[in-house]
C-alpha positions in Angstrom: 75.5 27.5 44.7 76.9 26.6 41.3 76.8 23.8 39.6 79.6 23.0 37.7 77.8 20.9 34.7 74.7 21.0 33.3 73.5 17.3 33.1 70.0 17.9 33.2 70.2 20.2 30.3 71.4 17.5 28.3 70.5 18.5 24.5 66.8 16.3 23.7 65.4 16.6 20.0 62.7 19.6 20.1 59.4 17.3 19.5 56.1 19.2 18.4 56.2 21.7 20.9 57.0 25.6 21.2 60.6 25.7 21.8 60.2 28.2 24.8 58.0 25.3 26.3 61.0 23.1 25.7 63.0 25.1 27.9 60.6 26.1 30.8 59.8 22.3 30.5 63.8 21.0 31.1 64.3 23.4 33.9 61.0 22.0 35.6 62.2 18.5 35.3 64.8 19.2 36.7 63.6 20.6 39.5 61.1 17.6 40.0 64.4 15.5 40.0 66.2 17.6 42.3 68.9 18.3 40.1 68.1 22.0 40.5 67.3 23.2 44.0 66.7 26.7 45.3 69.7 29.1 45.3 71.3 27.3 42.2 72.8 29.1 39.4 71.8 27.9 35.6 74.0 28.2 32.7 74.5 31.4 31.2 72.1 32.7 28.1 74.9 31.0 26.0 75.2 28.5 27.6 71.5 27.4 27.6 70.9 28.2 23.5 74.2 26.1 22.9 72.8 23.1 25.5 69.4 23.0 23.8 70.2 24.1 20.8 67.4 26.6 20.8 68.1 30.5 19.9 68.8 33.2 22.1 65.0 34.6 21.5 63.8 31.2 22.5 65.9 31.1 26.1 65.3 35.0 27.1 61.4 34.6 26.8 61.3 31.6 28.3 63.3 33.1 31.5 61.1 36.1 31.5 58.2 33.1 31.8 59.7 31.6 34.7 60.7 35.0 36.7 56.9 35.8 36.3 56.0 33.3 38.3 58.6 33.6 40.3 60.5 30.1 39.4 63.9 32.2 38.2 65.2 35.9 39.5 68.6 37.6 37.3 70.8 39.0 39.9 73.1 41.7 37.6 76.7 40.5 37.3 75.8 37.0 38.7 73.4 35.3 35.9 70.2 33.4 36.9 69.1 31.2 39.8 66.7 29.3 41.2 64.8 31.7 43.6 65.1 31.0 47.0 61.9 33.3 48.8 58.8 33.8 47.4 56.7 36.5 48.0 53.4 38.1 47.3 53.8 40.4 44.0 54.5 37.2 42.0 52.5 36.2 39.5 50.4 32.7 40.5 49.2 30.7 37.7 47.1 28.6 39.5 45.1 31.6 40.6 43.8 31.8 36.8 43.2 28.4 36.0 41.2 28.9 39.0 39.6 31.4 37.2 38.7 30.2 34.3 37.7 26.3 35.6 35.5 27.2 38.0 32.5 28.6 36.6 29.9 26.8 38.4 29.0 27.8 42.2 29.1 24.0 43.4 32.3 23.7 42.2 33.8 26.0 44.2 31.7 25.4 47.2 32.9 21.8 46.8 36.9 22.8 46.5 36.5 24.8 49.6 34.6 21.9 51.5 37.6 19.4 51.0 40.7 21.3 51.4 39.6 23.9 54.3 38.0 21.2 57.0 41.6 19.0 56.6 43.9 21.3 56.5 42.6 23.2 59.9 42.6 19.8 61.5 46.1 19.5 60.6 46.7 22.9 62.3 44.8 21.8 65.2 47.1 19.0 65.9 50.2 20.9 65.3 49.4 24.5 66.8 51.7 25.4 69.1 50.1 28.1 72.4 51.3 31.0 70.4 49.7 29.7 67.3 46.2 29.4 69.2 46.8 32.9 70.6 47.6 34.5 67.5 44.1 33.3 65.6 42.7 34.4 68.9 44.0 37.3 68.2 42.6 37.8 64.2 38.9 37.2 66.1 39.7 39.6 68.7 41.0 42.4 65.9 37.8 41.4 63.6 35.4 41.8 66.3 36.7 45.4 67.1 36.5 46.5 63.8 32.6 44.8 63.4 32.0 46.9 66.4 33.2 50.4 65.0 31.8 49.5 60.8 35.3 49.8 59.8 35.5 45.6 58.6 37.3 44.8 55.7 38.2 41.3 54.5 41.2 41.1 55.2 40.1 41.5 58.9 38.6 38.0 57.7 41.1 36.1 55.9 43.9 36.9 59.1 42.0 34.2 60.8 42.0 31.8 58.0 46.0 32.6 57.0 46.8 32.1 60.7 45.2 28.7 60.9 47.3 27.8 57.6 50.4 28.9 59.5 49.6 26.9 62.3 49.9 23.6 59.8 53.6 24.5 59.6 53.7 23.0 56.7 55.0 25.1 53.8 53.3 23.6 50.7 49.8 23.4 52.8 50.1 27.0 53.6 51.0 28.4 50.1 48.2 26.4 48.7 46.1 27.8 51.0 47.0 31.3 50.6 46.3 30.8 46.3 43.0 29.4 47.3 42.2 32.4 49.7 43.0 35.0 47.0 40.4 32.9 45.0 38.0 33.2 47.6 38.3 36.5 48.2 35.7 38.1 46.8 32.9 35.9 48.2 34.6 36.5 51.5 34.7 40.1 51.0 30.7 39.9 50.2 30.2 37.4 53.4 32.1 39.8 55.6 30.9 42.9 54.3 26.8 42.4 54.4 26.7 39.1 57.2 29.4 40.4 59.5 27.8 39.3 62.6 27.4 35.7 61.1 31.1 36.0 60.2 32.3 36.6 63.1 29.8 33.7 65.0 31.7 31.3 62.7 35.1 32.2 63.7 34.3 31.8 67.3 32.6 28.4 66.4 35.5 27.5 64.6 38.5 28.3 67.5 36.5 27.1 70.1 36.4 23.7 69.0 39.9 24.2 67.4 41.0 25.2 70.9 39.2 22.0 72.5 40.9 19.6 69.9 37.7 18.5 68.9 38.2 17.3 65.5 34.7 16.3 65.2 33.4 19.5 66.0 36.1 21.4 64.0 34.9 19.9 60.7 31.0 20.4 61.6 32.0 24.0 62.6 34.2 24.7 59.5 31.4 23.2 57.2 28.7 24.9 58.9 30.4 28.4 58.2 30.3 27.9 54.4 26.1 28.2 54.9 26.9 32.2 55.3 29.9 31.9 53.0 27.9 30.5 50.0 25.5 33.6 50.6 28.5 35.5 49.9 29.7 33.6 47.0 26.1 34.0 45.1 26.6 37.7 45.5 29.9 37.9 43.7 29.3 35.2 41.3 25.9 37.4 40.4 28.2 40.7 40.3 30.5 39.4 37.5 27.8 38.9 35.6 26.6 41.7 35.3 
């Protein structure tokens, strides 16, 4: 969909700041504000250095910013939108400030500890019977592939990503995927020298999740990070090497 003026674009004085934040900044805005939704087309490269008054250098680097993170995609012959889909090979900022602000062990452990017990609560009270058989499912592959040495962690984080899908809620799942690639290498660590524990903890965690036992849902989901924080030392102690 195109937009046939570019009110939100409306020229501002440039204030102390890098011009190619001025730009990234005025098309977040107005996305905030809902004058840009997915699918809609901005001005042209023209368009945008005339609008802001900024040059051409300014506007091209500031686009290459926002496809990065997957905010903008250039379709040849059609000019730039708002992308519609995301999908795994963008590039997530949040991952690295992550990263870098979360040095201590505690920290992380305490993240984990508020965001994983609510949001599979939330996907207990919304999971539908395929839902519940589909993280069935993820313990069912993970404790085959236990069984044969062949575990890997992704054969872990299935059962985590299906109980995010079970929220059916779009934002709770995509923040939960970024904070499962965080994760990852402590999960990696938990699943590959505790797998037996691993797996225990899943089990704990659908059983009550299949009772609708929100109670024991949070104690089971808490209780699992015991084994997970063993994993977490480990990778914490391998980057500093």
């Amino acid at each position: 969909m195109r937009r046939e003026k570019a009110s939100f674009l409306q020229a501002v004085p440039v204030r102390n700041e890098a011009v190619v934040s001025v730009v990234i900044r005025r098309i977040k805005e107005a996305m905030i504000n809902k004058e840009l939704r997915p699918g809609d087309y901005l001005p042209t490269e023209t368009e945008l250095t005339q609008i802001l008054g900024v040059s051409k250098t300014s506007v091209r680097e500031a686009v290459k910013m926002l496809q990065a993170i997957g905010v903008l995609e250039v379709k040849r012959g059609s000019g730039m939108r708002i992308r519609e889909h995301f999908n795994g090979d963008i590039l997530d900022p949040l991952i690295f400030r992550l990263i870098a602000e979360s040095e201590q062990i505690q920290d992380i452990y305490d993240f984990r500890k508020m965001f994983e017990p609510a949001h599979s609560i939330m996907a207990m009270q919304r999971a539908s019977e395929e839902d519940i058989g589909a993280i069935e499912s993820t313990i069912d592959r993970l404790e085959k592939a236990i069984q044969e040495g062949r575990q890997t962690v992704e054969d872990d984080l299935a059962f985590h990503r299906a109980i995010l899908q079970s929220t059916h809620n779009p934002l709770v799942a995509r923040v939960g995927e970024t904070i499962l690639e965080f994760f990852k290498p402590s999960i990696q660590q938990t699943i590959t020298h505790f797998p037996e524990e691993a797996l225990r903890n899943h089990k704990r965690v659908f059983e009550a999740f299949r009772e609708k036992d929100e109670h024991k849902l949070k104690d089971a989901v808490i209780q699992s990070f015991d084994v997970w924080k063993s994993g977490l030392n480990m990778a914490q102690k391998g980057t500093e090497k």
